[in-house]
C-alpha positions in Angstrom: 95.9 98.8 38.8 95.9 95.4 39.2 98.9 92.9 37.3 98.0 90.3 34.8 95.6 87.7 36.4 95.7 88.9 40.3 93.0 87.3 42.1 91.6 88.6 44.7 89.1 86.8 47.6 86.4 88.9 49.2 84.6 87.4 52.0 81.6 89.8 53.0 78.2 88.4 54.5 76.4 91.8 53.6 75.0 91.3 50.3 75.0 95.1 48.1 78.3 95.7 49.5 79.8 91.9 48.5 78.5 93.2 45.3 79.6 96.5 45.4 83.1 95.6 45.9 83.0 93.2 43.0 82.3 95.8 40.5 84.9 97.6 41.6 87.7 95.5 41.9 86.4 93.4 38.5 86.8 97.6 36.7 90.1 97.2 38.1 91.5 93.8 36.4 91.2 91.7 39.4 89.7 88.4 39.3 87.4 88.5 41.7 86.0 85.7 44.0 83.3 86.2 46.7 81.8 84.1 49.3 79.0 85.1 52.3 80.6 83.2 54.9 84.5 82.0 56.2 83.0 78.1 55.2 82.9 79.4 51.2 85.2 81.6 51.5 88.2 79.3 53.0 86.8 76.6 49.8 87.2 79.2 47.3 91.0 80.3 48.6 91.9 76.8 48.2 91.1 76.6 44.4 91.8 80.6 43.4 95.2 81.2 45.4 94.3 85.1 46.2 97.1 87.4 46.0 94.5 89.6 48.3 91.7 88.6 50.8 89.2 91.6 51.9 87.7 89.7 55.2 85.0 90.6 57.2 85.0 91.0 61.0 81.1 90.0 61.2 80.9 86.7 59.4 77.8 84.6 60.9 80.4 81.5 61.1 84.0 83.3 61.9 83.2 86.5 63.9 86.0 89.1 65.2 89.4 89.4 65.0 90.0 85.3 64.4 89.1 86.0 60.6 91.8 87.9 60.1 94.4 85.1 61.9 92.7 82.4 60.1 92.6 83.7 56.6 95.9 84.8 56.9 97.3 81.4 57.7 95.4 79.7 55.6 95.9 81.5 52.4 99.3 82.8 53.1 97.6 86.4 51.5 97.6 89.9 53.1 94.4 90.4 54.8 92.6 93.6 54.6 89.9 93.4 57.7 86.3 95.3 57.0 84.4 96.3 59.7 81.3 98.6 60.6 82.8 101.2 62.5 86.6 99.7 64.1 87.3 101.1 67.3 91.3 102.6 67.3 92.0 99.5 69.2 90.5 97.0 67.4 92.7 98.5 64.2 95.3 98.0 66.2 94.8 94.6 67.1 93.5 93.6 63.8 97.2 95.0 62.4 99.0 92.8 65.5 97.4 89.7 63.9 98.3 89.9 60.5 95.9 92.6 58.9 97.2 94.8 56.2 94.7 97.4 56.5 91.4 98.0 58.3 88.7 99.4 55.9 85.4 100.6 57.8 82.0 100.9 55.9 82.3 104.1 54.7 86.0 103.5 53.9 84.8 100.4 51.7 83.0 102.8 49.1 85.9 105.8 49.9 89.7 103.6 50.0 89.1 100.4 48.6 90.9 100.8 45.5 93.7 102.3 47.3 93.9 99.5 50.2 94.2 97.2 47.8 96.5 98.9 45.6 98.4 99.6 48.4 98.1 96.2 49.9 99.3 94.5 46.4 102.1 96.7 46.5 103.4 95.8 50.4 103.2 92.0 49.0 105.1 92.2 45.7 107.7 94.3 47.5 108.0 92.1 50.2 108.5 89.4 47.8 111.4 91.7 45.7 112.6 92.2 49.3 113.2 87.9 49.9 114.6 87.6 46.3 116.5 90.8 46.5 117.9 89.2 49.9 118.2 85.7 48.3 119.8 87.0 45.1 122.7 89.5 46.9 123.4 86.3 49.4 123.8 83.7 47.0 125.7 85.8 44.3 127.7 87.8 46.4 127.6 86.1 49.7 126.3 89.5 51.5 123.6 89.8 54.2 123.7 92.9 55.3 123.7 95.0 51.8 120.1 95.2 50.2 119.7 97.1 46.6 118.3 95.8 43.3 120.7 99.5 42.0 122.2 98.8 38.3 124.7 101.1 40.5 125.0 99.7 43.5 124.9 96.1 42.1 128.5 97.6 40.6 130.0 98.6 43.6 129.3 94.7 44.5 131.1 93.6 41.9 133.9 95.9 42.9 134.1 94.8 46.3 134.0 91.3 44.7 137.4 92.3 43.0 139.3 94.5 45.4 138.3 92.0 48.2 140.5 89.3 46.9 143.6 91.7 47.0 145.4 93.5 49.8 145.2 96.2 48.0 143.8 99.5 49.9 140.4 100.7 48.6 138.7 103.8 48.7 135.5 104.5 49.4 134.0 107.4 48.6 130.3 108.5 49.4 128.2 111.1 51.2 127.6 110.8 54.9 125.1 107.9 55.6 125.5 106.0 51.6 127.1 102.8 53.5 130.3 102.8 54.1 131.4 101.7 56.8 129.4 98.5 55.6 130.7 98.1 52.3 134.3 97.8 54.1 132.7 95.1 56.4 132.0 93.5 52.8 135.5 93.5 51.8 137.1 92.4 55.1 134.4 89.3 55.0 135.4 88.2 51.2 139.6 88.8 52.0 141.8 86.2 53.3 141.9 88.1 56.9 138.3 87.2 57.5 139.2 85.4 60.5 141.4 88.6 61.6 140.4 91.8 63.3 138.6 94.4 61.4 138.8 97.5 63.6 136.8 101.0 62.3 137.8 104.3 63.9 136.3 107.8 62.8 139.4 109.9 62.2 137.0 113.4 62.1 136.1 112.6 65.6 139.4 113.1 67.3 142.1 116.1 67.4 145.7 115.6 66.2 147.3 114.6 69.4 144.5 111.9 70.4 144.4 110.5 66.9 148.3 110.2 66.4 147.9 108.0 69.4 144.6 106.1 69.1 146.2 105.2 65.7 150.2 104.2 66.6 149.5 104.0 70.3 152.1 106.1 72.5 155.1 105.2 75.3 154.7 105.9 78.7 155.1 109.8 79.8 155.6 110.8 76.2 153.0 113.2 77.0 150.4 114.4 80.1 148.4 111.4 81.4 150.5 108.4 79.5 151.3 106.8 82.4 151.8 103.5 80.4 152.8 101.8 77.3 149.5 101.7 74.9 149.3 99.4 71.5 147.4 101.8 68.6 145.1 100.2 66.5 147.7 99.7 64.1 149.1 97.2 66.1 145.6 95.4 67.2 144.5 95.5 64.0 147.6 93.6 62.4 146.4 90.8 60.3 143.7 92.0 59.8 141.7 95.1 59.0 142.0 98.5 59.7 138.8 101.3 58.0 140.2 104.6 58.7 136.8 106.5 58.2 136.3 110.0 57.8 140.3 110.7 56.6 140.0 113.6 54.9 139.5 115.8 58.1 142.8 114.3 59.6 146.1 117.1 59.6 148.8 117.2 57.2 151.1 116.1 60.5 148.9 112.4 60.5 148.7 112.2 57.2 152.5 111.9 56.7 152.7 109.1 59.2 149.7 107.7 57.4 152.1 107.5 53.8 154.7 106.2 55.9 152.5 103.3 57.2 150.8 102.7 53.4 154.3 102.4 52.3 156.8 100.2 54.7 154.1 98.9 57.4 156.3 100.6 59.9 155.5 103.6 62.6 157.0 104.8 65.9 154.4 104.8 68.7 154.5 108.5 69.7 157.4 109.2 72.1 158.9 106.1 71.2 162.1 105.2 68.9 162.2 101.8 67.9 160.0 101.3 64.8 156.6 99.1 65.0 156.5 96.6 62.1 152.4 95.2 61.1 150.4 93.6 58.7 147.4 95.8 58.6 145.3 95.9 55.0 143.7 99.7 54.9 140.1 100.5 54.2 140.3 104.1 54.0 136.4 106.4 53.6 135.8 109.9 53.2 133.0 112.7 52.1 135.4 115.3 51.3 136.3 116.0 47.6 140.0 114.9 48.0 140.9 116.3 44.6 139.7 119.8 45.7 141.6 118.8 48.8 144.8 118.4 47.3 144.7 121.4 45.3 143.8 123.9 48.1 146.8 122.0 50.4 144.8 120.5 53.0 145.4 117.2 51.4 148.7 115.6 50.7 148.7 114.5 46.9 151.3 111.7 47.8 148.7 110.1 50.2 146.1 110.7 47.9 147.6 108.6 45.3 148.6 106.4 47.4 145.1 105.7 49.1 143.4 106.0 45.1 144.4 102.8 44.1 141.0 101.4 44.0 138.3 103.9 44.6 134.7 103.2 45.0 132.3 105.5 44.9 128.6 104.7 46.6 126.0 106.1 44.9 123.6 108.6 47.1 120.1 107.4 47.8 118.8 110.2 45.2 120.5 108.3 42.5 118.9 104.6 43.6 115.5 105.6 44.2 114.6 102.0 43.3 116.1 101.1 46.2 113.4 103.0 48.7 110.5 100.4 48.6 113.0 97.9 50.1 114.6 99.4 52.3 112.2 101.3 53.8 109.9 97.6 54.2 113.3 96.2 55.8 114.1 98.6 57.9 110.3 99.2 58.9 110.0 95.3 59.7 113.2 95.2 61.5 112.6 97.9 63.8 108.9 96.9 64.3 110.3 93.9 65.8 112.9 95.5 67.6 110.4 97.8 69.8 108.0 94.9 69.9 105.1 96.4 67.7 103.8 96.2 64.2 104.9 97.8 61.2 102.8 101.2 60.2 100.8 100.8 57.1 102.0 102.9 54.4 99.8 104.6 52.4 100.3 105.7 49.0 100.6 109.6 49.7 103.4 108.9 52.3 105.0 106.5 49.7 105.0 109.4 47.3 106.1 111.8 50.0 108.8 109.3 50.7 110.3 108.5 47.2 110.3 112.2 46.6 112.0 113.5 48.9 116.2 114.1 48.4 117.6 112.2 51.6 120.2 114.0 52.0 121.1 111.9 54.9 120.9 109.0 52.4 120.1 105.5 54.4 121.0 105.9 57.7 118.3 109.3 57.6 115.8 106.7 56.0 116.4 104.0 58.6 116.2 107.0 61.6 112.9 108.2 60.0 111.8 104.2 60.0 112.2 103.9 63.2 110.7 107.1 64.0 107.3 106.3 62.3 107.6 102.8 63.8 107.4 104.6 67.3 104.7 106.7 66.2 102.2 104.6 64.4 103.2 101.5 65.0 100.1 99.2 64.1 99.1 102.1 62.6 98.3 104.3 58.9 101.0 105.9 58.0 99.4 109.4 55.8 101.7 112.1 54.3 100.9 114.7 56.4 102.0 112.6 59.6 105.6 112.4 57.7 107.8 115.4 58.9 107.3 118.8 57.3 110.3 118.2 54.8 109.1 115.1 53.3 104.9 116.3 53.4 105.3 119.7 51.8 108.6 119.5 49.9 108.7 122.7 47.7 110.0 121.3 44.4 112.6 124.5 43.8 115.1 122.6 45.9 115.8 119.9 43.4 115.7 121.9 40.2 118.7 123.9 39.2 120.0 127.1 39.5 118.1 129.7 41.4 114.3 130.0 42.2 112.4 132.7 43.1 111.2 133.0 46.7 107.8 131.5 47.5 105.3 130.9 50.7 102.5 128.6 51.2 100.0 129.9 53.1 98.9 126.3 54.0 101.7 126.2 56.1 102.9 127.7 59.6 105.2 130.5 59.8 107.9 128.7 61.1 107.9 126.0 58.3 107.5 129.1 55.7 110.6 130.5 56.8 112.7 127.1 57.1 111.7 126.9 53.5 112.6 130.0 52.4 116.2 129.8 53.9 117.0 126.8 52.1 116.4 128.6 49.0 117.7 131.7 49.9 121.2 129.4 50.8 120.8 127.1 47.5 120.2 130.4 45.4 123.5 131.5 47.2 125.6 129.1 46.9 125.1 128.3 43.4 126.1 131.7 42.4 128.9 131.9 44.3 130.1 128.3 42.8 129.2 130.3 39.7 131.1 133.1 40.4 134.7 131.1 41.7 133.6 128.2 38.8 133.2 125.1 41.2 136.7 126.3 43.6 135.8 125.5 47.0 138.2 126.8 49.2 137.5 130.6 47.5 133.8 129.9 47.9 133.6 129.2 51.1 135.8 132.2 52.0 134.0 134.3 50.3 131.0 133.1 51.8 132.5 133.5 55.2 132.4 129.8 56.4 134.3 126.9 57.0 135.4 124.2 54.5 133.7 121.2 56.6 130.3 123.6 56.6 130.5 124.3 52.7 131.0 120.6 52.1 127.5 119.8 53.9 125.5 122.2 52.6 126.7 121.5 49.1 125.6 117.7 49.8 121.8 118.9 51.6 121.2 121.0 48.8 122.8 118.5 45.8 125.4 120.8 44.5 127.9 119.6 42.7 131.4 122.0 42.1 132.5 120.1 39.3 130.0 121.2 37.8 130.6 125.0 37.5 134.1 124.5 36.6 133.3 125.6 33.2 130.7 127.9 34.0 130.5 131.3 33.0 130.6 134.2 36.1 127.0 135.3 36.8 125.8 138.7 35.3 126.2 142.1 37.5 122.1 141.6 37.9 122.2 138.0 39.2 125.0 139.4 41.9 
């Protein structure tokens, strides 16, 4: 449906479908304005300022794909391209140059409405996109954070406030909300700007290597230190140091951590002589540190220690707004990165998109970007060329509490039984979270798996424990 006032240009040297077109788009709310030949129809884009141009390929004064390129500079519109019968390459090509959609003659009668529609849509979120951009820059001075988020647009202010301060933040977020990126955004604003800001993933180490990729070691002080190495302690002093993933680190690291937080002074390992540094920590986690603390795999000292100013990013479910931008940024970005075009995404796929859970949050959306810009670059982008999880998502994974077990018959076997083992795992879990009311450590020994595995399926499947904390056990028939 067409915004107050929208004009639109159509520029079609075939007579009943000129007309054709008009009907349809004037039923719609568009102002429309029409012209036989590229001569009228350049005269009458200087006057109306179209929001749209539809632009024939077989104009008796502008034939082929230079229509496309001169409209599109001219007018400064998206350009939806109609032709007879487009060959794959010419849709292609037509794409390259600037077109927002290719419609053929059947297609005119079939997808208008929704080119259009869908066409409007690319060019008023594009436009969001530049003020979003604009907006975040100038107000908070970030370029690499995009969201127009009530909730996000709080977490600005917060890094705002914190960023002034030494004092160590805590963010807090599932895997792939950001964060790593929001402690780039408090390092930029600090005083140690100009200083180092060094990021290490502490999950991605074991005890021994972490102890001495953090505090560095002294020569022999174990197998294969056959010198004196500086920690990242020590090369981040002045500076910044984002200890990400810290909630998977051992009780043995995280006492040298407090000691650190507290007097700025560590031994390397095998060494005596204490280490004194200026480091400001940035510490990140996905692990429930409360329910940490209270099944002992989390000091409580450290935790209060690191809690002084938690922030907490909101997953990409809960900013759904967000979508339409990012997805045109990272789709534009990529698309220039592998030197192609960005797909044209059509509305089903939209849908598809903004319905699906993410529980990979942004950096899942920005993989499946650059996925589809491999793909169908230049191209349509249709639902059912989105993977199976986003074209056929069974609704029963986001409602609550357990659903009875369902096929599609539309579907292959294999996606059938993916499907039913997600619910057959939600339908699980949420009794058993039921059953221990929201503990996790008893849950996930009752379930027979490990902590770190409980954690992720409770994100991918958008459980919460706090939530059952209060909850009554489930009946003898729901066991």
């Amino acid at each position: 449906m067409a915004e107050a006032f929208e004009s639109v240009l159509v520029v079609e040297s075939d007579d009943r479908r000129r007309r054709r077109m008009r009907a349809m788009l004037s039923r719609e709310g568009f102002r429309v304005f029409v012209a036989s030949n590229a001569v009228d129809g350049l005269a009458s884009a200087a006057h109306a300022a179209p929001r749209l141009c539809l632009v024939s390929l077989a104009l008796p004064d502008l034939a082929g794909l230079r229509a496309v390129e001169v409209f599109g500079e001219r007018t400064r519109a998206p350009i939806i391209a109609l032709s007879e019968a487009p060959t794959v390459v010419q849709v292609v090509e037509a794409v390259r140059r600037g077109a927002a959609d290719v419609l053929s003659g059947q297609d005119v009668e079939e997808r208008l409405l929704e080119a259009v529609d869908q066409a409007m849509l690319k060019a008023r979120t594009d436009t969001r996109l530049q003020q979003v951009r604009e907006d975040v820059r100038d107000q908070y001075g970030f370029r690499q954070l995009l969201t127009q988020s009530p909730r996000m647009l709080a977490v600005f202010d917060q890094i705002q406030q914190v960023a002034r301060t030494d004092a160590t933040a805590l963010i807090l977020g599932e895997t792939g909300t950001g964060k790593e990126l929001v402690s780039r955004a408090i390092h930029d604003r600090s005083r140690r700007r100009d200083e180092a800001f060094i990021a290490v993933n502490c999950g991605a180490f074991t005890e021994t290597l972490l102890e001495s990729e953090l505090f560095g070691h002294e020569k022999g002080s174990f197998t294969g230190a056959v010198g004196r190495r500086e920690g990242l302690f020590e090369m981040a002093s002045g500076g910044s140091l984002f200890l990400d993933e810290l909630g998977e680190t051992s009780l043995n690291v995280q006492v040298n951590l407090l000691r650190v937080l507290e007097e700025m002074t560590f031994r390397r390992v095998g060494g005596r002589e204490p280490v004194r540094v200026d480091v400001r920590i940035i510490a990140a986690t996905n692990v429930h540190l409360e329910e940490a603390v209270s099944d002992g795999s989390f000091r409580q000292d450290l935790f209060y220690r690191l809690s002084v100013f938690p922030i907490r990013l909101p997953p990409l479910r809960e900013r759904r707004e967000d979508i339409p931008l990012l997805m045109r940024h990272f789709l534009d970005e990529l698309a220039e990165r592998h030197d192609t075009e960005p797909p044209v995404v059509s509305a089903d796929a939209m849908r598809a998109v903004l319905g699906y859970r993410w529980p990979g949050n942004v950096r899942q959306l920005r993989a499946m970007c650059e996925r589809w810009v491999i793909t169908h670059g230049g191209r349509r982008l249709e639902a059912h060329d989105l993977s199976p999880a986003l074209s056929s998502l069974p609704s029963e994974l986001v409602e609550r509490g357990p659903a009875a077990l369902r096929v599609d018959t539309t579907l292959a076997l294999k996606d059938n039984v993916g499907r039913v083992v997600e619910e057959v795992e939600r339908a699980y879990l949420f009794q058993m979270l039921q059953r221990h009311r929201g503990h996790q450590g008893r849950t996930a020994e009752a379930a027979g798996i490990t902590r770190r595995t409980l954690y992720t399926k409770l994100r991918d499947y958008d459980l919460d424990p706090a939530e059952f904390k209060d909850a009554a056990a489930p009946s003898a028939d729901a066991r």
